[in-house]
N, C-alpha and C positions, 0 to 999 in steps of 0.2 A: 072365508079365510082360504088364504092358496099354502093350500097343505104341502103341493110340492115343493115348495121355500124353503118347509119347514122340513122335510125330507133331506134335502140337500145341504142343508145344516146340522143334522144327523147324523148324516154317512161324514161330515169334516170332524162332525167331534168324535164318533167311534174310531175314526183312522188316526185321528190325538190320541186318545184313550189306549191305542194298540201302544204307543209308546210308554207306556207306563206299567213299571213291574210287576203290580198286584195286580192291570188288571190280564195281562199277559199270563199270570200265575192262576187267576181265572179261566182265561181261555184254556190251558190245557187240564184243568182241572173237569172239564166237562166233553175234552174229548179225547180220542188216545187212549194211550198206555194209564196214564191215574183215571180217566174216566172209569175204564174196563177194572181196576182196582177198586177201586170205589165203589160199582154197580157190586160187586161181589160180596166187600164186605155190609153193604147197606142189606143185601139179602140174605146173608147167611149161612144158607146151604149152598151146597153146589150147584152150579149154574151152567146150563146145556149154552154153549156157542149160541146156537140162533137167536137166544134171545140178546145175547150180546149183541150181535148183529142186528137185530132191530133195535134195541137202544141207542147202539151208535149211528143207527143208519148208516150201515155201512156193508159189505158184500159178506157171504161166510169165507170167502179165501182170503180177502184183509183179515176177518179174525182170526182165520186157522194161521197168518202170518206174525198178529201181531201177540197170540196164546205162545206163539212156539218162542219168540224172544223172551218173553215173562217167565216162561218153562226155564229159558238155559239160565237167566237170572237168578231165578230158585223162587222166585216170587209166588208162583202157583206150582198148583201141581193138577194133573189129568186124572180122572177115576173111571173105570168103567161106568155107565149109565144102568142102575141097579135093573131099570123096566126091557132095556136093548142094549146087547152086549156088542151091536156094532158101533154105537155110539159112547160118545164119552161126554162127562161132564168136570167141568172145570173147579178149584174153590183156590184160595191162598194157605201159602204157607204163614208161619208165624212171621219168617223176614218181608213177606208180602203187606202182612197186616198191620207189622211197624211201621215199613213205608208208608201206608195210607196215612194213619194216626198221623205219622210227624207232618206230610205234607199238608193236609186237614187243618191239621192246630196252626201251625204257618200261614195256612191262606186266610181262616178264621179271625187271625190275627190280624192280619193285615187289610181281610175287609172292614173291619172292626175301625183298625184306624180310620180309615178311609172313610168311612159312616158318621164319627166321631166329627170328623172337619163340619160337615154339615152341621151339627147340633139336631138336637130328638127331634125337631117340628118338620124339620125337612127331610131327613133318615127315617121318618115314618114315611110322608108324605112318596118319595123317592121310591119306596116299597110297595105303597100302595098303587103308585103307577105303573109299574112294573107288572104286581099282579093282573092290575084289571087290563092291560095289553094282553100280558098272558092268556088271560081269560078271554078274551076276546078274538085273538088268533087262532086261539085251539078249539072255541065256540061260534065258528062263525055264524052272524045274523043279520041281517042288513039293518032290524029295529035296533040290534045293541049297538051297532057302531053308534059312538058318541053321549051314549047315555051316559047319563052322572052317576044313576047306581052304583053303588059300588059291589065291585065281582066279589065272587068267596073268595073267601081265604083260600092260599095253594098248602097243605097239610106240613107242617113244618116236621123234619127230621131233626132224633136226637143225634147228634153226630160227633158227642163226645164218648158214646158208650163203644168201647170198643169191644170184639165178636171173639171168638175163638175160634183158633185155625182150623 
């Protein structure tokens, strides 16, 4: 099979796919400003910038940029770092934690539709490819490329329970 075909046919439907609002509403849901809300509330406690900065793969000066925006927003707030008082650690305000929720429940929603169109056999199907891509990307092997096994499961998040500020 000439996989590149099938590549090229990939990058036309993802660059389709950008035009479409849910999955637009996707994209910035996993990076950015709601990624970095998000990673927050999915953890809880307050969270030290660098690791932001390796979740987003992205520098600590984008983060200390894009913290300081979220700051005058009211969305988080900075705390001293209990272990070293030259660093600080980040968490959300309540208005921060709203924001995640609504946009959350919105994207939820609307992946939901969007899931729905397929019908269960293919929104399973859909999922499970995705995963074992997943899995395969993040494990590379030259024996699993193309294997039928099927990859683990990637650990599903509650993501209706919301956190306290």
């Amino acid at each position: 099979m000439d996989y590149t075909v099938l590549a090229l046919e990939l990058i036309d439907i993802k660059a389709q796919m950008l035009q479409i609002p849910t999955d637009r509403a996707l994209m910035d849901f996993v990076k950015g400003e709601l990624f970095a809300l998000n990673y927050m509330m999915v953890h809880a406690a307050p969270v030290h910038p660098k690791d932001l900065s390796r979740a987003l793969a992205v520098s600590t000066a984008r983060i200390a940029a894009l913290l300081k925006h979220l700051e005058a927003q009211g969305l988080i707030i900075r705390m001293p770092d209990p272990e070293d008082n030259r660093q600080c650690n980040v968490r959300l305000t309540a208005a921060g934690a709203a924001l995640i929720l609504e946009k959350r429940k919105g994207l939820l929603s609307s992946l939901a539709e969007a899931l729905e169109l397929l019908g269960p056999e293919d929104a399973a199907a859909y999922l499970r490819i995705q995963k074992k891509l997943l899995y395969h990307l993040t494990h590379p092997s030259r024996e699993d490329i193309g294997s039928q096994e099927a990859a683990p499961s990637v650990p599903a998040r509650d993501v209706s329970q919301p956190i306290g500020p």
